[in-house]
C-alpha beads as a LAMMPS data file, in Angstrom:
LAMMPS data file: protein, C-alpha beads

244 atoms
243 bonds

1 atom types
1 bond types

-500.0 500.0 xlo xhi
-500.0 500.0 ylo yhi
-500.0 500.0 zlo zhi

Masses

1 110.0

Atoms # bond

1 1 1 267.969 -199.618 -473.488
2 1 1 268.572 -196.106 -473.756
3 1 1 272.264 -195.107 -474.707
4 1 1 272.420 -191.806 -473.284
5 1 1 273.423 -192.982 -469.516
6 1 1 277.321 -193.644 -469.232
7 1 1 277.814 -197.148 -468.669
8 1 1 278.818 -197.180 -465.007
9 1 1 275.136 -195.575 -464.894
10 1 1 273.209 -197.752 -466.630
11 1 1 274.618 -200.392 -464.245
12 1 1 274.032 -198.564 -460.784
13 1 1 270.631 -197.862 -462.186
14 1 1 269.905 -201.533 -463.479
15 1 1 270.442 -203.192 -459.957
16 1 1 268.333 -200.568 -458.450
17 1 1 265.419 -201.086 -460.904
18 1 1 266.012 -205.157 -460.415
19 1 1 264.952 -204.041 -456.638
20 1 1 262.527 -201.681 -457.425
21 1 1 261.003 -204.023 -459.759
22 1 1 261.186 -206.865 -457.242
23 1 1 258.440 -205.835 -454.792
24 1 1 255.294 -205.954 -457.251
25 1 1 253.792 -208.951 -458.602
26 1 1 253.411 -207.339 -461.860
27 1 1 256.853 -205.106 -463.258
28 1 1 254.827 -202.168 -464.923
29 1 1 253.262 -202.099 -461.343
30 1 1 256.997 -200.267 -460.574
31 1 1 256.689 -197.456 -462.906
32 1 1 256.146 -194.800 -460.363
33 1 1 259.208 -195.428 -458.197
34 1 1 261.177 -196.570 -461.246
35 1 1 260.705 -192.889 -462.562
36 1 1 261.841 -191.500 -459.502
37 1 1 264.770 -193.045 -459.804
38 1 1 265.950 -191.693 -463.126
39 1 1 264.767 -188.537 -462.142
40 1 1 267.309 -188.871 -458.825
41 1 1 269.754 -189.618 -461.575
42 1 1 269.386 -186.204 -463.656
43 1 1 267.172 -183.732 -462.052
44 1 1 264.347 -184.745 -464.364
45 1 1 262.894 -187.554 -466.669
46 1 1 264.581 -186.911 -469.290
47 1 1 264.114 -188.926 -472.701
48 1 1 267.111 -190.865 -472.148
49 1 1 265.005 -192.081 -468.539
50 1 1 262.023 -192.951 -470.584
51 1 1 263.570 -194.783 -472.707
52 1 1 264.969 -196.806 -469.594
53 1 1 261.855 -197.237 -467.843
54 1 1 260.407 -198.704 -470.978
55 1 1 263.447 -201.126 -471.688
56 1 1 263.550 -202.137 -467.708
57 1 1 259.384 -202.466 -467.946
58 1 1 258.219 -203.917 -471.125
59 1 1 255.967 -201.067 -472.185
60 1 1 256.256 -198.672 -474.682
61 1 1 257.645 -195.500 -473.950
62 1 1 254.403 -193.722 -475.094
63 1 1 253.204 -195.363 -472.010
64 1 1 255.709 -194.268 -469.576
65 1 1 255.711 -190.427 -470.974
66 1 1 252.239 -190.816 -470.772
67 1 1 252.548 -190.742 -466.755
68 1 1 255.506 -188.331 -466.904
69 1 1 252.789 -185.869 -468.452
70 1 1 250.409 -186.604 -466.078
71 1 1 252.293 -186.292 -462.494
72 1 1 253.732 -183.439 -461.539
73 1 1 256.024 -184.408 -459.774
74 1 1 257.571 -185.875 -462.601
75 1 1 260.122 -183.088 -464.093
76 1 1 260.366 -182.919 -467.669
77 1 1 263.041 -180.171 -467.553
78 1 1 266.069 -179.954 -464.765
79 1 1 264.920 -178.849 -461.434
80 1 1 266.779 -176.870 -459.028
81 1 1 269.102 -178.781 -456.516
82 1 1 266.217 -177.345 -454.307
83 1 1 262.863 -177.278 -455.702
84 1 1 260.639 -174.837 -453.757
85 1 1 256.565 -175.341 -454.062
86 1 1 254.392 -172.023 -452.984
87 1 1 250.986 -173.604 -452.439
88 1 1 248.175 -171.396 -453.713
89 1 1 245.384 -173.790 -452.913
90 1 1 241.711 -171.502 -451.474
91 1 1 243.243 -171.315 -447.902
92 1 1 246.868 -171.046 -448.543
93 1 1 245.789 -168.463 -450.886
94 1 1 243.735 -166.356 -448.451
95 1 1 246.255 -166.570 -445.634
96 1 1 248.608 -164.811 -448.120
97 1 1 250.097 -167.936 -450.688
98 1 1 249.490 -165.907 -453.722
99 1 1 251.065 -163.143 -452.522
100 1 1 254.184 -164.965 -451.775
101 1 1 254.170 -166.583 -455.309
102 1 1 254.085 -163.335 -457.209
103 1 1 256.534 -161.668 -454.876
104 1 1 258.868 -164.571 -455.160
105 1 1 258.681 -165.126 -458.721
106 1 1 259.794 -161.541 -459.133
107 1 1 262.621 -161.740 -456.268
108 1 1 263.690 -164.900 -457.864
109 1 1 263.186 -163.945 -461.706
110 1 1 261.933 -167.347 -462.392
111 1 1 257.905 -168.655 -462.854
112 1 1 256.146 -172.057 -462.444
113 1 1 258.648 -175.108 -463.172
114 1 1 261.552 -172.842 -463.880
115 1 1 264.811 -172.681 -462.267
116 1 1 267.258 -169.868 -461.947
117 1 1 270.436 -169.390 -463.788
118 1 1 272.738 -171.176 -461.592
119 1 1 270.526 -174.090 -461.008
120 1 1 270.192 -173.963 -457.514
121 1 1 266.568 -173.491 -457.050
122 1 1 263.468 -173.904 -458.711
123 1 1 259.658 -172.583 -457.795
124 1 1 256.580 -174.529 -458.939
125 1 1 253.100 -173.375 -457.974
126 1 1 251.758 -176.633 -455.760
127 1 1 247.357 -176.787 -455.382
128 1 1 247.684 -178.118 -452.139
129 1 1 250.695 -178.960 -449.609
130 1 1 248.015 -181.236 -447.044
131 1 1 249.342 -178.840 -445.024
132 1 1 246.037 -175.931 -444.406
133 1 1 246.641 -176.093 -440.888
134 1 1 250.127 -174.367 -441.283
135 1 1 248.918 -172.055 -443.954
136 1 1 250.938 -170.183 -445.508
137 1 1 252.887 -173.242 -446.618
138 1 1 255.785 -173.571 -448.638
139 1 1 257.911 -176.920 -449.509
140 1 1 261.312 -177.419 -450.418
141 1 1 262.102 -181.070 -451.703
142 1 1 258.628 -182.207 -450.216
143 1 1 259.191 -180.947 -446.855
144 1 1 257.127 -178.108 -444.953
145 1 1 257.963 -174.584 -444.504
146 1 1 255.229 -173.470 -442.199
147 1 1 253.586 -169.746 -441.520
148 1 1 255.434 -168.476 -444.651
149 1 1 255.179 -164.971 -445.535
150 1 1 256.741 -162.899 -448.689
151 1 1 259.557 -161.804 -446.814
152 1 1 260.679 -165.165 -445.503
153 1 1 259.901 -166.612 -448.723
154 1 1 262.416 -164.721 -450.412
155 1 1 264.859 -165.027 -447.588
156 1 1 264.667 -169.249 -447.815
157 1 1 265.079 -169.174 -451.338
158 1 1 268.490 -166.507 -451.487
159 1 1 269.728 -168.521 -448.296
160 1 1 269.464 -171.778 -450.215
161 1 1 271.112 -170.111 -453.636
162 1 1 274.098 -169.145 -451.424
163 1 1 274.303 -172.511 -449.993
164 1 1 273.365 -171.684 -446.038
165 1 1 271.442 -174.467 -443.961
166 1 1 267.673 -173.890 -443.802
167 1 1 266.027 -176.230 -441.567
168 1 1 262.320 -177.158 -442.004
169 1 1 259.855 -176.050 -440.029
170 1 1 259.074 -180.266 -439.445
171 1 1 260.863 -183.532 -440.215
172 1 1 264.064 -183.928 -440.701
173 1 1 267.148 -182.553 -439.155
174 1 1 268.795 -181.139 -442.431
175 1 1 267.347 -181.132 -445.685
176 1 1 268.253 -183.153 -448.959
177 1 1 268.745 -181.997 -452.518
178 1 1 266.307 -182.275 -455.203
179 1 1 267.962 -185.678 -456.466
180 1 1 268.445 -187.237 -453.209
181 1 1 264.726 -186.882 -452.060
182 1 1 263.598 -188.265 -456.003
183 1 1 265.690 -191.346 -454.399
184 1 1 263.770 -191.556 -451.197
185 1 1 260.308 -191.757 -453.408
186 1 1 261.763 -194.467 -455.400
187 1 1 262.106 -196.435 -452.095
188 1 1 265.377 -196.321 -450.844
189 1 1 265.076 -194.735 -447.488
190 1 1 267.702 -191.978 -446.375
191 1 1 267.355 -192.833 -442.362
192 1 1 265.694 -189.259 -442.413
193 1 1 261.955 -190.569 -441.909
194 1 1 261.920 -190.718 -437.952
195 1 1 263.810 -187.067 -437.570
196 1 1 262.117 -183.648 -435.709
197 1 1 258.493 -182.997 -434.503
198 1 1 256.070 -184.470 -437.099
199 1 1 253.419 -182.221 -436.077
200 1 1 252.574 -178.714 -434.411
201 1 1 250.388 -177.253 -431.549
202 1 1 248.398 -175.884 -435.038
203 1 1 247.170 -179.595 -435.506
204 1 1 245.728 -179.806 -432.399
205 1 1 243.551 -176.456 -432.044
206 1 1 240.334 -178.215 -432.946
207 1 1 240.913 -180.948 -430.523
208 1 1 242.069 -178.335 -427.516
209 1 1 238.898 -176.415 -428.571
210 1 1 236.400 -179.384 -428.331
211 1 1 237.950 -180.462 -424.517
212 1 1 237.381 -176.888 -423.178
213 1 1 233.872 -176.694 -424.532
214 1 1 233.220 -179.967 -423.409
215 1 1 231.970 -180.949 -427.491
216 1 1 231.874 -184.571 -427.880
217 1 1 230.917 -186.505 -431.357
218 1 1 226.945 -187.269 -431.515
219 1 1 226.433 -191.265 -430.268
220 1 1 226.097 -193.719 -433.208
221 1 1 222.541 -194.774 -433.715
222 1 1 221.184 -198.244 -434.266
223 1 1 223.093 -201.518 -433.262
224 1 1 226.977 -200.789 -433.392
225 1 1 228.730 -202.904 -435.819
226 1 1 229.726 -206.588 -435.502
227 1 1 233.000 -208.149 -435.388
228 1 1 231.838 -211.322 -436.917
229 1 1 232.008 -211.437 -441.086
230 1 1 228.519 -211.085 -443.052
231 1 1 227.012 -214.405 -444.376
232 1 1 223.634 -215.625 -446.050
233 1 1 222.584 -215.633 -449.112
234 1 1 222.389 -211.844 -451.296
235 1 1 218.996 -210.268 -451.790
236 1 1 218.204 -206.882 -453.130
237 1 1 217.495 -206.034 -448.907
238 1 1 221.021 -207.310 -447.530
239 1 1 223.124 -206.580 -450.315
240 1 1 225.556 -205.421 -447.560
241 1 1 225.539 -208.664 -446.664
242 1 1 228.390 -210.011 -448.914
243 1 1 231.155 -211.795 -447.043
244 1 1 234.642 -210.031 -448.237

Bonds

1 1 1 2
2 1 2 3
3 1 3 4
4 1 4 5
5 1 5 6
6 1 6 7
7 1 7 8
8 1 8 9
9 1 9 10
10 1 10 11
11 1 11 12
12 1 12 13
13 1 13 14
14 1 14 15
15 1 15 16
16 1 16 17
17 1 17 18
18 1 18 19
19 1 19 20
20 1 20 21
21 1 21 22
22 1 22 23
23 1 23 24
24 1 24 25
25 1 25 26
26 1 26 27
27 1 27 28
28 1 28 29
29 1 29 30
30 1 30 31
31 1 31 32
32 1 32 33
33 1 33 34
34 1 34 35
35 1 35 36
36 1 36 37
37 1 37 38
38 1 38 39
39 1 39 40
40 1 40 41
41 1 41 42
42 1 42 43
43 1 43 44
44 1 44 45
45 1 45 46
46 1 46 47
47 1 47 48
48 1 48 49
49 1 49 50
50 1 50 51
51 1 51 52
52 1 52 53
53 1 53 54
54 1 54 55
55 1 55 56
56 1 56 57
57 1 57 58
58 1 58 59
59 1 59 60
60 1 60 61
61 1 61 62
62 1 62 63
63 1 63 64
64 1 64 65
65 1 65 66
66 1 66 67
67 1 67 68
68 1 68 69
69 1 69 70
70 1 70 71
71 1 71 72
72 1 72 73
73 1 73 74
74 1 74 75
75 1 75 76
76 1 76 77
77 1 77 78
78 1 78 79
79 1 79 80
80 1 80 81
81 1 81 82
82 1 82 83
83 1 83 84
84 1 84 85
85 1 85 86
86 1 86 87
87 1 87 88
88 1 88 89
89 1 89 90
90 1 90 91
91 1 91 92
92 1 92 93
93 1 93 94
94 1 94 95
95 1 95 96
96 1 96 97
97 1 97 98
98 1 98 99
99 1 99 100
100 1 100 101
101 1 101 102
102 1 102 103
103 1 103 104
104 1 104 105
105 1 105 106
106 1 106 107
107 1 107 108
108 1 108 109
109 1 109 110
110 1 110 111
111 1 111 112
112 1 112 113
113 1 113 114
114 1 114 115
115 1 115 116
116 1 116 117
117 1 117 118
118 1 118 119
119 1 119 120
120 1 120 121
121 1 121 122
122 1 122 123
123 1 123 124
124 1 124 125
125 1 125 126
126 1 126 127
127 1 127 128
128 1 128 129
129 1 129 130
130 1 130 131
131 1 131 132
132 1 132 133
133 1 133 134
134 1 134 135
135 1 135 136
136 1 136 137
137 1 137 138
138 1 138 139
139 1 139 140
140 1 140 141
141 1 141 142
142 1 142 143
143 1 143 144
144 1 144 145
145 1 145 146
146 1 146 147
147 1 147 148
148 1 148 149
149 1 149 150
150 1 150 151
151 1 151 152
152 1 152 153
153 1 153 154
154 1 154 155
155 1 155 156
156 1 156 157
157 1 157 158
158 1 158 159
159 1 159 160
160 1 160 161
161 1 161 162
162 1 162 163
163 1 163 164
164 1 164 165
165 1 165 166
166 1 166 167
167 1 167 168
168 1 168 169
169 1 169 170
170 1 170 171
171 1 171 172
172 1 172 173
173 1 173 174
174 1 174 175
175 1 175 176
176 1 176 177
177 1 177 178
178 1 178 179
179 1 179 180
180 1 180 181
181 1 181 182
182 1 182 183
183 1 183 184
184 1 184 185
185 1 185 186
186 1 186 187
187 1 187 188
188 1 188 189
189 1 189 190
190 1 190 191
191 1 191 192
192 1 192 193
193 1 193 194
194 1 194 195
195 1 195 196
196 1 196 197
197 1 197 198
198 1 198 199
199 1 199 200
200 1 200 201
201 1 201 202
202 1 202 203
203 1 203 204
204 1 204 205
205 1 205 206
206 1 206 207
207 1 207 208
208 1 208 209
209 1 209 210
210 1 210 211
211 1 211 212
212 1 212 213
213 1 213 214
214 1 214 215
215 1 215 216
216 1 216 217
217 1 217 218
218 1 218 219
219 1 219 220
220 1 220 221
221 1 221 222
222 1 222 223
223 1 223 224
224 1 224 225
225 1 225 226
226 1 226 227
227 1 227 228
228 1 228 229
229 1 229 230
230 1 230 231
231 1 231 232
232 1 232 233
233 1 233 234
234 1 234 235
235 1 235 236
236 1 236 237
237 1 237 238
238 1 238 239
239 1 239 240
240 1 240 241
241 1 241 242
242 1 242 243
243 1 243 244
């Protein structure tokens, strides 16, 4: 047990990781949620929240900082309260993402997993938001800022640092801090999942463009598959064959 988290903590944080734990058969199957939930605790995994996962686990903490290192979205320094990603992935990055990150870096005088001076934001330089459609995209806290440009870059991040409302471009109605969205991953669910449009009139382009020009998928060729589950015996010709 680490001794770094105050007492009232360590409790809070106990009964949550007896939950977390809880829902897989195995407990070092929890890992990933269970560091999300130190990191809602202090920004980051700390060494004190390694030390915790390990206790609450039954692994070494060589083990646990082992996946620390190798996620990024695990924090090993304190993020912002809001933690803005600039993806620079190939499309992002031709639509104008790269520009954005070196303009904002500079506006912000932070780089890449850095946060400013009075800890209220953070930039990290993300490969790919899943998000091409809405290129150039931006996220704050995992959710999407779509069609970003420099200048609206740099006005979302000095309209966070001053504390004004910015509202993503989808999801949810208002947007939670840095700590409170770590929570969320860990599995406790903010009531935030059903909020605002999930998706855009971008999404839908290919499909609009396929009903006007009348494009249709090619037909399948051969038999079309069988409802029924595969049996008889496995040769090197029906190795498909095997009954899951």
């Amino acid at each position: 047990m680490s001794a770094g988290f105050e007492p009232e903590v360590r409790e809070r944080l106990e009964r949550d990781a007896k939950d977390i734990i809880a829902r897989y058969p195995k407990p070092r199957s929890a890992l990933l949620p269970l560091l999300h939930l130190v990191q809602s605790e202090e920004g980051y995994v700390s060494k004190d929240g390694v030390g915790f996962c390990a206790g609450q686990l039954g692994i070494t903490e060589a083990e646990v900082t082992g996946v620390v290192t190798f996620y990024t979205q695990y924090k090993r320094k304190p993020a912002g309260e809001y933690h803005v990603g600039v993806c620079i992935n190939t499309l992002c990055a031709v639509m104008g993402g790269d520009q954005i990150w070196s303009e904002l870096t500079e506006h912000a005088g932070v780089g890449h997993d850095e946060a400013t001076e009075d800890g209220k934001v953070s930039l990290e330089r993300i490969e790919c938001n899943a998000a091409c459609d809405f290129a150039p995209v931006m996220m704050v806290n995992w959710e999407f800022y779509d069609n970003m440009t420099p200048e609206k870059a740099k006005k979302l991040v000095d309209d966070l640092r001053i504390g004004k409302e910015v509202l993503p471009s989808r999801g949810p109605n208002s947007l939670s801090t840095w700590k409170d969205a770590s929570r969320v991953l860990a599995g406790f669910p903010d009531g935030k999942a059903n909020e605002g449009p999930q998706a855009g009139p971008e999404s839908l382009v290919g499909l609009e463009l396929a009903k006007e020009n009348g494009w249709e998928a090619p037909p399948i060729e051969g038999p079309p598959p069988s409802d029924e589950p595969a049996t008889g015996p496995i040769t090197p010709g029906n190795q498909e064959n095997v009954n899951l």
